[in-house]
PDB file of N, CA, C and O in Angstrom:
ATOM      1  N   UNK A   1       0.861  -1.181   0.000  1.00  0.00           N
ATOM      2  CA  UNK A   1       0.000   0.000   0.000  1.00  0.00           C
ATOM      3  C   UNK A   1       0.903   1.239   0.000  1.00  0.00           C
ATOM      4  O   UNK A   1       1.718   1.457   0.896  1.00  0.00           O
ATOM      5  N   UNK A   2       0.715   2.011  -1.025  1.00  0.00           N
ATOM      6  CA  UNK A   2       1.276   3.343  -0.801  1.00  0.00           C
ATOM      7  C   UNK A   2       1.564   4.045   0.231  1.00  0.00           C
ATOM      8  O   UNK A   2       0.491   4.319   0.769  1.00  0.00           O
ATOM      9  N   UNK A   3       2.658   4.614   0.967  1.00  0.00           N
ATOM     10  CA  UNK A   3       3.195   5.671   2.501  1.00  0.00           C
ATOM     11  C   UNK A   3       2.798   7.614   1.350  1.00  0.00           C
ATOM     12  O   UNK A   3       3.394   8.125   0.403  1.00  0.00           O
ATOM     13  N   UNK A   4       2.177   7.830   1.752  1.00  0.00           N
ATOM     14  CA  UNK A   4       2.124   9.512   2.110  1.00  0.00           C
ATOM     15  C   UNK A   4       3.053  10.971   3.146  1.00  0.00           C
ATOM     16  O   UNK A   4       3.514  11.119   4.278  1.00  0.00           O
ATOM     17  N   UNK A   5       2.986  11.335   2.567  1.00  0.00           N
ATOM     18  CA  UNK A   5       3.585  12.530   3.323  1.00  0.00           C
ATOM     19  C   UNK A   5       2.241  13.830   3.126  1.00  0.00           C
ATOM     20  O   UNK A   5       1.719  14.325   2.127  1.00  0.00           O
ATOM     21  N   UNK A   6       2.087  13.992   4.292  1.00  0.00           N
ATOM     22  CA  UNK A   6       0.929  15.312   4.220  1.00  0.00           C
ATOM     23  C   UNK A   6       1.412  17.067   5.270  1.00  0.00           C
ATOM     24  O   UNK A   6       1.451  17.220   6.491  1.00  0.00           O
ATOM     25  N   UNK A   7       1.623  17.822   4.440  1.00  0.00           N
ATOM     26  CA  UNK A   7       1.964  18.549   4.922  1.00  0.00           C
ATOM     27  C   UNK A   7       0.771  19.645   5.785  1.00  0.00           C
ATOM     28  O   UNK A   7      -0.188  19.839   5.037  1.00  0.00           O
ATOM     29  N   UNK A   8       0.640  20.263   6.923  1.00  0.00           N
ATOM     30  CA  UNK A   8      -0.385  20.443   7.293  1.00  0.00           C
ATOM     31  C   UNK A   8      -0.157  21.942   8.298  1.00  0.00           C
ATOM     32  O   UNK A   8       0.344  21.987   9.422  1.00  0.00           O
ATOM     33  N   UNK A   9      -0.722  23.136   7.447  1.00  0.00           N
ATOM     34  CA  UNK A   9      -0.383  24.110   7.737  1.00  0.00           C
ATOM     35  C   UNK A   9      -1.047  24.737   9.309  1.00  0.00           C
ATOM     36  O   UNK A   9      -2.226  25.085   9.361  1.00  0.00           O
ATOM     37  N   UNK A  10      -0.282  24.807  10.335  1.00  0.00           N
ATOM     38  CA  UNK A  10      -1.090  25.100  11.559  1.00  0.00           C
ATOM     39  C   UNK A  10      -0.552  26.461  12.254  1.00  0.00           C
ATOM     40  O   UNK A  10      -0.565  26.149  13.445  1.00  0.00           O
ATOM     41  N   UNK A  11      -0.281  27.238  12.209  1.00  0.00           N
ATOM     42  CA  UNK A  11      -0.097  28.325  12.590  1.00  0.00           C
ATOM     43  C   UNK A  11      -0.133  28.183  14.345  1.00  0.00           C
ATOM     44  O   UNK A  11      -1.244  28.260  14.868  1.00  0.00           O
ATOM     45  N   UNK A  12       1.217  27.953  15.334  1.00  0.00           N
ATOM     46  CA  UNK A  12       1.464  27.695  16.298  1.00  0.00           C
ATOM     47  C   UNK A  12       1.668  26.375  16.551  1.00  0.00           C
ATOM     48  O   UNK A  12       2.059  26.076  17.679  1.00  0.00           O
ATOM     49  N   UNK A  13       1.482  25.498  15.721  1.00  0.00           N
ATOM     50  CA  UNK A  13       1.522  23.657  16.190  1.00  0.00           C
ATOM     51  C   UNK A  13       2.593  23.441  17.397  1.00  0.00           C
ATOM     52  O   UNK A  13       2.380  22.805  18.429  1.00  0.00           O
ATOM     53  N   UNK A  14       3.976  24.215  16.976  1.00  0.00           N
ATOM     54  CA  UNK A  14       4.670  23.849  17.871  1.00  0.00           C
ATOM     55  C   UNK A  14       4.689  24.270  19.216  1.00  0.00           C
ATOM     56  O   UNK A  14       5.604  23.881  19.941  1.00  0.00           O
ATOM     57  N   UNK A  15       3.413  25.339  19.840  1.00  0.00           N
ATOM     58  CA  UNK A  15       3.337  25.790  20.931  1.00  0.00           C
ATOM     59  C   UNK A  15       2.283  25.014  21.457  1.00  0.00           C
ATOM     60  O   UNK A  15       2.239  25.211  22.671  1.00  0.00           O
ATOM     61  N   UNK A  16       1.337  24.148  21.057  1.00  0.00           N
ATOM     62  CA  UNK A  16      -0.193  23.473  21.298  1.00  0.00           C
ATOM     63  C   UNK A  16       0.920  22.479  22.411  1.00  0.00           C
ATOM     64  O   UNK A  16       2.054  22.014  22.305  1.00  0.00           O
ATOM     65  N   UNK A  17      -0.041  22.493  23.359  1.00  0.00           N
ATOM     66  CA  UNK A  17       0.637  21.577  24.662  1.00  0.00           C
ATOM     67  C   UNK A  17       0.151  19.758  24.808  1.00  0.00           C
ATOM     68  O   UNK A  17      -0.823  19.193  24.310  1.00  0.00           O
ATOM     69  N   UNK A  18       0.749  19.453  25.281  1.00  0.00           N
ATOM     70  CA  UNK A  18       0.810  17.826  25.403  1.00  0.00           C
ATOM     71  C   UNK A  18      -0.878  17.498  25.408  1.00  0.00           C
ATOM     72  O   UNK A  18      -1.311  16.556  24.745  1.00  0.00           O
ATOM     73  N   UNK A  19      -1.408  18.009  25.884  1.00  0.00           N
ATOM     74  CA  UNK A  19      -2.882  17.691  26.200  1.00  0.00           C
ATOM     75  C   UNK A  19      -3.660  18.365  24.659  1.00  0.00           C
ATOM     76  O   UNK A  19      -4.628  17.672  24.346  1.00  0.00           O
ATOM     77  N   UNK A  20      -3.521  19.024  24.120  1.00  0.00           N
ATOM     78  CA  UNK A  20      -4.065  19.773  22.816  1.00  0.00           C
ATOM     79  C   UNK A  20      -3.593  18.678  21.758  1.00  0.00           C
ATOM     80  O   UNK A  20      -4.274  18.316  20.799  1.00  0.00           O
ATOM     81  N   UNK A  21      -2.344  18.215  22.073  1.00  0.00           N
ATOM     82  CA  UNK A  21      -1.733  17.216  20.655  1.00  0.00           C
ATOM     83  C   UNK A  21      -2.431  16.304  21.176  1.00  0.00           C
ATOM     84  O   UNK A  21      -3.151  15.893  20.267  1.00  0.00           O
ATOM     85  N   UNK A  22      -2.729  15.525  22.464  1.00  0.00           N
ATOM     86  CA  UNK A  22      -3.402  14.080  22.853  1.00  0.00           C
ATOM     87  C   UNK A  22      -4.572  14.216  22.431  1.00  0.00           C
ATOM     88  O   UNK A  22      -5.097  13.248  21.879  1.00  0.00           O
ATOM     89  N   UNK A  23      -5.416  15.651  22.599  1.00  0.00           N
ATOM     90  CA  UNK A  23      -7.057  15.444  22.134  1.00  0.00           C
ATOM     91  C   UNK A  23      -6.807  15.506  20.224  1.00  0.00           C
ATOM     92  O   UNK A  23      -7.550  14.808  19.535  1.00  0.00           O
ATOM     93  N   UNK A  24      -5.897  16.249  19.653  1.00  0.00           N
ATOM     94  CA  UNK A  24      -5.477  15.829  18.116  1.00  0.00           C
ATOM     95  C   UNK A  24      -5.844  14.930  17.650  1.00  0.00           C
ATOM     96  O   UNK A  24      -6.750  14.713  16.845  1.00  0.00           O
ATOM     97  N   UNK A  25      -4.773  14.018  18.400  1.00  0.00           N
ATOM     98  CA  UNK A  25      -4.583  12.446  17.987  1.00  0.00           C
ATOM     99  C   UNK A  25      -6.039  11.547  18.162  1.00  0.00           C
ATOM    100  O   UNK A  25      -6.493  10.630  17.478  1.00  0.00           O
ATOM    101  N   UNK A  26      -6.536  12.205  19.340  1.00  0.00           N
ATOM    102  CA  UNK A  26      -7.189  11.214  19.782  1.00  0.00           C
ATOM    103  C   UNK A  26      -8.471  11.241  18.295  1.00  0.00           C
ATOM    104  O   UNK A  26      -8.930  10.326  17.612  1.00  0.00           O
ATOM    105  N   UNK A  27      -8.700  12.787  18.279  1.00  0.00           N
ATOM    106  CA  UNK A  27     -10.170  12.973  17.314  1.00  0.00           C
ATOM    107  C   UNK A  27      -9.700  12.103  15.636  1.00  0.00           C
ATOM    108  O   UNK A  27     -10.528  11.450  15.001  1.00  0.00           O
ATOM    109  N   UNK A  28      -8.433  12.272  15.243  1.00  0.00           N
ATOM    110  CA  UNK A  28      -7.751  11.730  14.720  1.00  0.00           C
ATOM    111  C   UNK A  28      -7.481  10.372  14.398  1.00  0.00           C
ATOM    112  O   UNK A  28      -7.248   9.969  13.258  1.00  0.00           O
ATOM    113  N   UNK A  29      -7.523   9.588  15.556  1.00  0.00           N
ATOM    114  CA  UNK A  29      -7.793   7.911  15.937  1.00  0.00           C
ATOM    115  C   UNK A  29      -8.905   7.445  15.282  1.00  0.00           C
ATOM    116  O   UNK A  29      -9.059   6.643  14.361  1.00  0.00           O
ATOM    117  N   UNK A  30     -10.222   8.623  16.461  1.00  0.00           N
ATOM    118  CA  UNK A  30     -11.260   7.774  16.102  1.00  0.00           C
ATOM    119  C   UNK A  30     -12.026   7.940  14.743  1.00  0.00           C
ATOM    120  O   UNK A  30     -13.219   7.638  14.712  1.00  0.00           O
ATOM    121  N   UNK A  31     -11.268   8.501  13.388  1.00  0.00           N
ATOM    122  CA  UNK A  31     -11.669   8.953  12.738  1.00  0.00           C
ATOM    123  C   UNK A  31     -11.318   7.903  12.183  1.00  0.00           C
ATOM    124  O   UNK A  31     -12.150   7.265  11.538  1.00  0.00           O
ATOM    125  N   UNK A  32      -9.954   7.451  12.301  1.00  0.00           N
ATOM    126  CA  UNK A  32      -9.295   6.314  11.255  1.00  0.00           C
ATOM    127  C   UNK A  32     -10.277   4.639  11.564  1.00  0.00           C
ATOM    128  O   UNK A  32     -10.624   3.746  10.790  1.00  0.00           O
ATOM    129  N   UNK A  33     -10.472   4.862  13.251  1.00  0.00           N
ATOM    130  CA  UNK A  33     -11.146   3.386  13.458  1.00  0.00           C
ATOM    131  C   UNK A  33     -12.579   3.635  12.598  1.00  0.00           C
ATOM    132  O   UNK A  33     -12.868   2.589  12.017  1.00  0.00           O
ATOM    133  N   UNK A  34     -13.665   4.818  12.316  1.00  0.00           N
ATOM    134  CA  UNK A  34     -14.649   4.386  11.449  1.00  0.00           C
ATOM    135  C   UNK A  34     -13.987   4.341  10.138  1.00  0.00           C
ATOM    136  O   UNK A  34     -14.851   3.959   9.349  1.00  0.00           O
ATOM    137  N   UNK A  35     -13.164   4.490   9.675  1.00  0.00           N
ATOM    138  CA  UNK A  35     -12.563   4.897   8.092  1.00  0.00           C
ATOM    139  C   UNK A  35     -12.704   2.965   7.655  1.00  0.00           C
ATOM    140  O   UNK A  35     -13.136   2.208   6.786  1.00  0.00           O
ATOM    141  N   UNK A  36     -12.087   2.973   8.793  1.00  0.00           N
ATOM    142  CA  UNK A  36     -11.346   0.954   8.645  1.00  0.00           C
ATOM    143  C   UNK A  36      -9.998   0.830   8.843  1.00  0.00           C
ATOM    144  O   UNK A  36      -9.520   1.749   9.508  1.00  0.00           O
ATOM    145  N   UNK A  37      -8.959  -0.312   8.348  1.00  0.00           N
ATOM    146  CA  UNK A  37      -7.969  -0.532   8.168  1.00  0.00           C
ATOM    147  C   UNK A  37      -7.204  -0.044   7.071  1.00  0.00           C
ATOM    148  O   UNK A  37      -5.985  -0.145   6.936  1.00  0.00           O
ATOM    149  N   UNK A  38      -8.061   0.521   6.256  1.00  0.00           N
ATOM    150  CA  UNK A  38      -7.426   0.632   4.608  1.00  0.00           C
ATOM    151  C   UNK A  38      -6.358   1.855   4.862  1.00  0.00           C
ATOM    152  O   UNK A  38      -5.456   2.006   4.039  1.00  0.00           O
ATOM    153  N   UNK A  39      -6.444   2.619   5.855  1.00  0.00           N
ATOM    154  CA  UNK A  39      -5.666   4.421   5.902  1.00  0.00           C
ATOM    155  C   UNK A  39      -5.513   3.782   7.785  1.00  0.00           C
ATOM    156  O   UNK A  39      -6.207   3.305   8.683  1.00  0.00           O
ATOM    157  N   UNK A  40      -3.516   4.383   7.366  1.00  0.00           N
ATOM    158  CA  UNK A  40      -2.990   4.040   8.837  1.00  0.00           C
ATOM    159  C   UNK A  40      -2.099   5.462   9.063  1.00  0.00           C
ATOM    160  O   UNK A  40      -1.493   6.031   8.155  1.00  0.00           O
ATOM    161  N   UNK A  41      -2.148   5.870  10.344  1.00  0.00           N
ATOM    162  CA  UNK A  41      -1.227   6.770  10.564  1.00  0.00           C
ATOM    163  C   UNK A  41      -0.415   6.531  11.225  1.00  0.00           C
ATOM    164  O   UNK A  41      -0.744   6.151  12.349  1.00  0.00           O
ATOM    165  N   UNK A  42       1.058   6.618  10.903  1.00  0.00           N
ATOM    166  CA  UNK A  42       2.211   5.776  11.260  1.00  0.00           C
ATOM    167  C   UNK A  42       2.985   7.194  12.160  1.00  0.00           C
ATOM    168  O   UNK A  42       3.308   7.008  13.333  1.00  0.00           O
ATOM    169  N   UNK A  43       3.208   8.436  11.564  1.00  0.00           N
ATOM    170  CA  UNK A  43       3.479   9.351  12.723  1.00  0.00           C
ATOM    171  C   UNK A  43       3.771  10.363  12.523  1.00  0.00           C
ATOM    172  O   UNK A  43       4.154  10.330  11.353  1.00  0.00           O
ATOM    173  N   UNK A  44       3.900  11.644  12.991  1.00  0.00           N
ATOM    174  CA  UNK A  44       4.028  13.153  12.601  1.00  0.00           C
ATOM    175  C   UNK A  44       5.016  13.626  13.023  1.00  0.00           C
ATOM    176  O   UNK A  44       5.797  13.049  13.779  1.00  0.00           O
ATOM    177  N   UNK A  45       5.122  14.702  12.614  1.00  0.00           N
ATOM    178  CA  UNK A  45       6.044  15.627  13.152  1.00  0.00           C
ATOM    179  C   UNK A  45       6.038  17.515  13.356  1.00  0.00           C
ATOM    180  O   UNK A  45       6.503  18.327  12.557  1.00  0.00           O
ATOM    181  N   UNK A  46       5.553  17.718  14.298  1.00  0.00           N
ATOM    182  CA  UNK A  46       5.461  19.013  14.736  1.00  0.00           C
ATOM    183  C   UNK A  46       6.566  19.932  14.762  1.00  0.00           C
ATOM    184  O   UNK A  46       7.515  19.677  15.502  1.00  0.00           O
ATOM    185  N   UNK A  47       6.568  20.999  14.030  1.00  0.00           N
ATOM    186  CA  UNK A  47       7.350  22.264  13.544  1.00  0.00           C
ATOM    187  C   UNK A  47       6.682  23.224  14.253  1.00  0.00           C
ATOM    188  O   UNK A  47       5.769  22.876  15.002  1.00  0.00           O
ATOM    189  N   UNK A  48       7.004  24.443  14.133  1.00  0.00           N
ATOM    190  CA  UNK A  48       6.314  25.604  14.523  1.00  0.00           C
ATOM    191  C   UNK A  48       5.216  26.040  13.910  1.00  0.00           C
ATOM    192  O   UNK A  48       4.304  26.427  14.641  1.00  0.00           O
ATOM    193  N   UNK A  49       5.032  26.088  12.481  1.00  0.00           N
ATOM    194  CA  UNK A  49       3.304  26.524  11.810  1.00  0.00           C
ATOM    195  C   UNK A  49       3.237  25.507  11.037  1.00  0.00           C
ATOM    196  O   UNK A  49       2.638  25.604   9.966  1.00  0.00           O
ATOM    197  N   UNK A  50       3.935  24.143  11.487  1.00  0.00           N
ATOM    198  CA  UNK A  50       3.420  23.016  10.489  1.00  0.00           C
ATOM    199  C   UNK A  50       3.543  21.844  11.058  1.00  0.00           C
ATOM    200  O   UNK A  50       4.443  21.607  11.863  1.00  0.00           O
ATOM    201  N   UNK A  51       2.323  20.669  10.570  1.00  0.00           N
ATOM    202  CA  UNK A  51       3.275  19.483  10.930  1.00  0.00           C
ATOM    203  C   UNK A  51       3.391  18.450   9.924  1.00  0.00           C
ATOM    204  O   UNK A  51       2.671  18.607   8.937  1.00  0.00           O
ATOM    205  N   UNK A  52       4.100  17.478   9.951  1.00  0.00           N
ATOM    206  CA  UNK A  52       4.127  16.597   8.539  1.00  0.00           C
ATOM    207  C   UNK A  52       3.741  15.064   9.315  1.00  0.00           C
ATOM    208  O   UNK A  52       4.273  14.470  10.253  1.00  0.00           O
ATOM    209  N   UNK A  53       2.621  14.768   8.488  1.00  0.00           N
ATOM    210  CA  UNK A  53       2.378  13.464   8.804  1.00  0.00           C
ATOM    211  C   UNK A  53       2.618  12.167   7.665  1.00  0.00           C
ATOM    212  O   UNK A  53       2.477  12.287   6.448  1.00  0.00           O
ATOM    213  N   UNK A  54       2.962  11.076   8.293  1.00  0.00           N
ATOM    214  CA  UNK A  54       3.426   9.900   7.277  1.00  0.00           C
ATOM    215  C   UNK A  54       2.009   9.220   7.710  1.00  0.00           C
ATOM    216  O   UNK A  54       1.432   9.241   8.797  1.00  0.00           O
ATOM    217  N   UNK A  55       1.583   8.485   6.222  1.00  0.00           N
ATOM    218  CA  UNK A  55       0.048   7.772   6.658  1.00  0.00           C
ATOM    219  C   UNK A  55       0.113   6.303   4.995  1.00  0.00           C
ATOM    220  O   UNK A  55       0.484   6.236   3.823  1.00  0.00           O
ATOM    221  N   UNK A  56      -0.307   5.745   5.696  1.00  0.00           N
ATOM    222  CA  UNK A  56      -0.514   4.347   4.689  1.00  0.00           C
ATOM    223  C   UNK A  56      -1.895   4.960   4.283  1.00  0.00           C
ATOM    224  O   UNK A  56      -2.695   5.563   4.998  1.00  0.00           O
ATOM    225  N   UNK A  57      -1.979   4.627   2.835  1.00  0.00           N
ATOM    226  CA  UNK A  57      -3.577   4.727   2.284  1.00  0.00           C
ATOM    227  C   UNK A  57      -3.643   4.107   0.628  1.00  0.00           C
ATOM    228  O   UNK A  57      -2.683   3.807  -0.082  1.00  0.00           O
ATOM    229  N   UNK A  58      -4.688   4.056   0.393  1.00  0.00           N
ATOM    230  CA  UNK A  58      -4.871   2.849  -0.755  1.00  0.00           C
ATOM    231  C   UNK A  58      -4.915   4.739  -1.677  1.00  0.00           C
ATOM    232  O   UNK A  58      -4.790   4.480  -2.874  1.00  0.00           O
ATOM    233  N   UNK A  59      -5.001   5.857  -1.558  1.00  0.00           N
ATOM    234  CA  UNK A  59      -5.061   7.163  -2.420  1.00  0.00           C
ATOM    235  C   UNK A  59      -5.235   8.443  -1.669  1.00  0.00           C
ATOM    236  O   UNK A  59      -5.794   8.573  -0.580  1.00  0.00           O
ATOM    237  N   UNK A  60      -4.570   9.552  -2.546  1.00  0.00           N
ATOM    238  CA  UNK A  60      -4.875  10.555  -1.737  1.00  0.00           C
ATOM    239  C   UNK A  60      -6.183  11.303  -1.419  1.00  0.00           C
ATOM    240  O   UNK A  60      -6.382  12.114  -0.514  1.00  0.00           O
ATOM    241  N   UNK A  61      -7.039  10.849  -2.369  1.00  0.00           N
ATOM    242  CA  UNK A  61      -8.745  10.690  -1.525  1.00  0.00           C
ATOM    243  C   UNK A  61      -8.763  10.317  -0.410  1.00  0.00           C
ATOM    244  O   UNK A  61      -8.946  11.127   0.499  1.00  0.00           O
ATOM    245  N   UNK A  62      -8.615   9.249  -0.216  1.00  0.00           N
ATOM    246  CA  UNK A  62      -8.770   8.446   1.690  1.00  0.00           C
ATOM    247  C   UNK A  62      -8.308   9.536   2.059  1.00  0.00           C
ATOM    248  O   UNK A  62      -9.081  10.354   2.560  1.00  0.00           O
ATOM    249  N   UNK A  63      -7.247   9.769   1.944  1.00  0.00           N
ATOM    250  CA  UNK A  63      -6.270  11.064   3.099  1.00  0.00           C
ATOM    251  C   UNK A  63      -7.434  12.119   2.824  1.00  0.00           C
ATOM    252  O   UNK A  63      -8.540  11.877   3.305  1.00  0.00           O
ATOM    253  N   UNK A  64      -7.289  12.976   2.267  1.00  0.00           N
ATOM    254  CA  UNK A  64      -8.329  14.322   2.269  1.00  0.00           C
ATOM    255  C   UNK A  64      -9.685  13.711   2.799  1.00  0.00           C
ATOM    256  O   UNK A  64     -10.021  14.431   3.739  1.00  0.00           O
ATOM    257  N   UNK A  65     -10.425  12.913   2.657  1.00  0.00           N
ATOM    258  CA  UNK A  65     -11.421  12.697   3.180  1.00  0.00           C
ATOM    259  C   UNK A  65     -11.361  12.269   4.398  1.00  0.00           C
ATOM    260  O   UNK A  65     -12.440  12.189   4.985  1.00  0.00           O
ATOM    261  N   UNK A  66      -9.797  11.771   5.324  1.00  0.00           N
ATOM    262  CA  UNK A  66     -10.125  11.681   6.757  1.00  0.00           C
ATOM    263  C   UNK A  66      -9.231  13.390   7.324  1.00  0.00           C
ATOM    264  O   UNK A  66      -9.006  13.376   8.534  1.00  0.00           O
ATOM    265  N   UNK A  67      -8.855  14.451   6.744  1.00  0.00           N
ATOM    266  CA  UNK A  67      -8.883  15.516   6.910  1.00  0.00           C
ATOM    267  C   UNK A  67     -10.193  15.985   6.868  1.00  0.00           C
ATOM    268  O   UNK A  67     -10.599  16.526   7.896  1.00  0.00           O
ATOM    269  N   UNK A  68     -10.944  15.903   5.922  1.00  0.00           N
ATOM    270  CA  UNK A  68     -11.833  16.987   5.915  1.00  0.00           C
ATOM    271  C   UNK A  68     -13.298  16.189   7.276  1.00  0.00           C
ATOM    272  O   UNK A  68     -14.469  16.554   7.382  1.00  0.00           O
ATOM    273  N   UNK A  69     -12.703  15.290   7.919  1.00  0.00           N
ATOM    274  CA  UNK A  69     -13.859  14.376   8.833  1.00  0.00           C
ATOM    275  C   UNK A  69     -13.258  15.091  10.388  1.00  0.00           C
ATOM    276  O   UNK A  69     -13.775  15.436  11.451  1.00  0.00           O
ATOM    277  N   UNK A  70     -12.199  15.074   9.936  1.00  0.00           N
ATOM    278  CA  UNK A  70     -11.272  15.839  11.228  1.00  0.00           C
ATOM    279  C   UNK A  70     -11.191  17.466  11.253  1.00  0.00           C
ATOM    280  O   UNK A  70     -11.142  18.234  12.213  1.00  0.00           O
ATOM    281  N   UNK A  71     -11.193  17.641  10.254  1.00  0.00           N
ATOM    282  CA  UNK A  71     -11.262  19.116  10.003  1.00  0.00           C
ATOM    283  C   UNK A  71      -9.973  20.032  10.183  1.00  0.00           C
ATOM    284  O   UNK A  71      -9.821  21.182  10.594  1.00  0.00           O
ATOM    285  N   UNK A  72      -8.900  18.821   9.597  1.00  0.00           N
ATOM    286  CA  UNK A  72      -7.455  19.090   9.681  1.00  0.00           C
ATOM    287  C   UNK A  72      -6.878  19.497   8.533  1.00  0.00           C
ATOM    288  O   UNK A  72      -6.948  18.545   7.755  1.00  0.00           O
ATOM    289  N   UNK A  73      -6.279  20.525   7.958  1.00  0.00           N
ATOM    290  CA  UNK A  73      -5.813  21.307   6.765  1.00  0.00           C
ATOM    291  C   UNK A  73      -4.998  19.820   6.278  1.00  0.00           C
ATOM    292  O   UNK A  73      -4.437  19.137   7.134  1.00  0.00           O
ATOM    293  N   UNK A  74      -5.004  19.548   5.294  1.00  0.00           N
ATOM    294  CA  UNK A  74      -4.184  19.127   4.379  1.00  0.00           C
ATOM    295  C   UNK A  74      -3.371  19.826   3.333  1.00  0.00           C
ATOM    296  O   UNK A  74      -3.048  19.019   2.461  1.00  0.00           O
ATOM    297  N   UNK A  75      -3.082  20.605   3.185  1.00  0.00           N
ATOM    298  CA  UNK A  75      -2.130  21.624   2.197  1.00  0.00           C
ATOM    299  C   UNK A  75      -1.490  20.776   1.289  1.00  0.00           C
ATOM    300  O   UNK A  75      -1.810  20.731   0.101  1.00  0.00           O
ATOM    301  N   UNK A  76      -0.380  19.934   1.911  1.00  0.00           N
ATOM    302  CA  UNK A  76       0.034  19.642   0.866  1.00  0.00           C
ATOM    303  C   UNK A  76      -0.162  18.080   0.559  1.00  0.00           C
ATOM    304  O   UNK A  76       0.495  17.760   1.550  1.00  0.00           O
ATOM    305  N   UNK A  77      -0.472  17.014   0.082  1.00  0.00           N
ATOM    306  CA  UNK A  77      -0.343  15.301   0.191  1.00  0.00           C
ATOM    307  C   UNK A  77       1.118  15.157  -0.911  1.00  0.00           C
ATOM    308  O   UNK A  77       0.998  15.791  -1.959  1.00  0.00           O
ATOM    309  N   UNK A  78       2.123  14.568  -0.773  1.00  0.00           N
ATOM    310  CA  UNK A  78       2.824  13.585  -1.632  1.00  0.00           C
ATOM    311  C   UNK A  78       2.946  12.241  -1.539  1.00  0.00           C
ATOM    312  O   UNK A  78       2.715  11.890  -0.382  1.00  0.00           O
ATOM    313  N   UNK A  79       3.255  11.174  -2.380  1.00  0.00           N
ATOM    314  CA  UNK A  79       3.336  10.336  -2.171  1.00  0.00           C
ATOM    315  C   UNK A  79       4.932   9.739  -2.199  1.00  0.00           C
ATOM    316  O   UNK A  79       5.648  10.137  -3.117  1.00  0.00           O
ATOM    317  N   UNK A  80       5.549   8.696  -1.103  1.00  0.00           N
ATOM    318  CA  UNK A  80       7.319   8.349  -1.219  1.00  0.00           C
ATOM    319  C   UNK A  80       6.969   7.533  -1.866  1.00  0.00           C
ATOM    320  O   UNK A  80       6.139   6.677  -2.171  1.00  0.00           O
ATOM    321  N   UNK A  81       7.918   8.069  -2.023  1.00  0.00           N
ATOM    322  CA  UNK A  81       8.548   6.972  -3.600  1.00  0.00           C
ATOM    323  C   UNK A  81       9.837   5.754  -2.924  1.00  0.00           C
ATOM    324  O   UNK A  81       9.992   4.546  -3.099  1.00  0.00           O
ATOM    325  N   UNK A  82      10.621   6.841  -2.072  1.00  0.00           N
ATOM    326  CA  UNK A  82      11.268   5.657  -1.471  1.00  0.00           C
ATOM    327  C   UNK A  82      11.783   6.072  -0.008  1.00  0.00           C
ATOM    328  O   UNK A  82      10.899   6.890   0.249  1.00  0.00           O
ATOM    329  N   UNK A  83      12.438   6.068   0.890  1.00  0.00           N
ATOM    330  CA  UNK A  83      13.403   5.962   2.208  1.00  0.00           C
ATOM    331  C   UNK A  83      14.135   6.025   2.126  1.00  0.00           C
ATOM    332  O   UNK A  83      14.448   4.898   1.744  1.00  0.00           O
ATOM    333  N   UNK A  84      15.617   6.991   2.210  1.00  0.00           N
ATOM    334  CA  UNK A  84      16.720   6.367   1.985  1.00  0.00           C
ATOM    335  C   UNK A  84      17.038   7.084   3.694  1.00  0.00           C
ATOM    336  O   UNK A  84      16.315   7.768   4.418  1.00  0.00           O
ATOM    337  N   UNK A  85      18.526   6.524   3.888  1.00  0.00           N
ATOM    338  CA  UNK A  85      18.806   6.717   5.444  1.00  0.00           C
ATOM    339  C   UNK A  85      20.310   6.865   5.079  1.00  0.00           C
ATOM    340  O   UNK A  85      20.713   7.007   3.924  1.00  0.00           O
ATOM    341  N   UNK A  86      21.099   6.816   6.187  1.00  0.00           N
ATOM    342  CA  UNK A  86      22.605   6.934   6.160  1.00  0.00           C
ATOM    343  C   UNK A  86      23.591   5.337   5.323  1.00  0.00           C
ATOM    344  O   UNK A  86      24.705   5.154   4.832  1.00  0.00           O
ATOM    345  N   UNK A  87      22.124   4.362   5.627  1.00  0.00           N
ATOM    346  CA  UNK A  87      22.686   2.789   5.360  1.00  0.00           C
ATOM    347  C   UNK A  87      22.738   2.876   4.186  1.00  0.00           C
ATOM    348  O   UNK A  87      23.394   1.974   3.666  1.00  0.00           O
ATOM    349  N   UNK A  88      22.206   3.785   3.346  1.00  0.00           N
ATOM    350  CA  UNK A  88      22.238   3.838   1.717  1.00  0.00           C
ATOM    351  C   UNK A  88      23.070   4.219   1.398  1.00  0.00           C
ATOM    352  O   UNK A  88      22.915   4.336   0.182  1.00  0.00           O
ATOM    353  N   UNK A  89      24.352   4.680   1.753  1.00  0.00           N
ATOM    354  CA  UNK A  89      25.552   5.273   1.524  1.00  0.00           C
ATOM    355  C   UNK A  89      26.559   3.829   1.729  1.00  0.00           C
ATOM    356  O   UNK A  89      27.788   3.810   1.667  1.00  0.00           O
ATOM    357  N   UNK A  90      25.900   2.986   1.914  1.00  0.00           N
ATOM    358  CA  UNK A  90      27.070   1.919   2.384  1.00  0.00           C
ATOM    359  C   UNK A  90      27.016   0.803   1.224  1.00  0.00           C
ATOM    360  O   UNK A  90      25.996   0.567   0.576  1.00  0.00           O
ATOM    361  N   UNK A  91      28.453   0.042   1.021  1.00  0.00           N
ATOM    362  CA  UNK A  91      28.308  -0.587  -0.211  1.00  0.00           C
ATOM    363  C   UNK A  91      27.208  -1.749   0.010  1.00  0.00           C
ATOM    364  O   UNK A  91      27.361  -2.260   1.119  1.00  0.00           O
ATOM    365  N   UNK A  92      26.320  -2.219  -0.603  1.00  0.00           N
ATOM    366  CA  UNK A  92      25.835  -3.086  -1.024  1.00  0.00           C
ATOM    367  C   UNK A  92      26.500  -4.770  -0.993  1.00  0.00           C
ATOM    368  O   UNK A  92      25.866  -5.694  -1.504  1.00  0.00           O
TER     369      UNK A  92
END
């Protein structure tokens, strides 16, 4: 199944406190448990007016449609193409 990258414009994200990101996630969760199994969110990352989330999904429909259930900006969706890390520098 295709990995996503969604970029997600929030103006303060990185000041929202432990309890503001837990109720996030949580509205977030229960959005994915009615969605089904088909769209997984594997994990984010909080910046100062942004955050980037990685998510399994069969298209970038699923994604915008569990944004717009959440009522979470999606700005930008891409899809990886691949991973590379520091081990990719090493011979084969």
């Amino acid at each position: 199944m295709p990995k996503y990258i969604i970029e997600r414009e929030i103006p303060g994200a990185g000041a929202l406190s432990p309890q503001e990101l837990q109720g996030i996630s949580q509205k977030s969760c229960g959005i994915l448990r009615d969605m089904g199994p088909q769209i997984q969110w594997l994990e984010s990352y909080v910046t100062d007016d942004k955050v980037y989330c990685v998510y399994i999904a069969p298209d970038e429909a699923t994604l915008r449609a569990h944004a717009e259930k959440g009522g979470f900006p999606a700005n930008h969706i891409a899809r990886i193409k691949t991973v590379i890390d520091p081990t990719t520098a090493e011979n084969q």
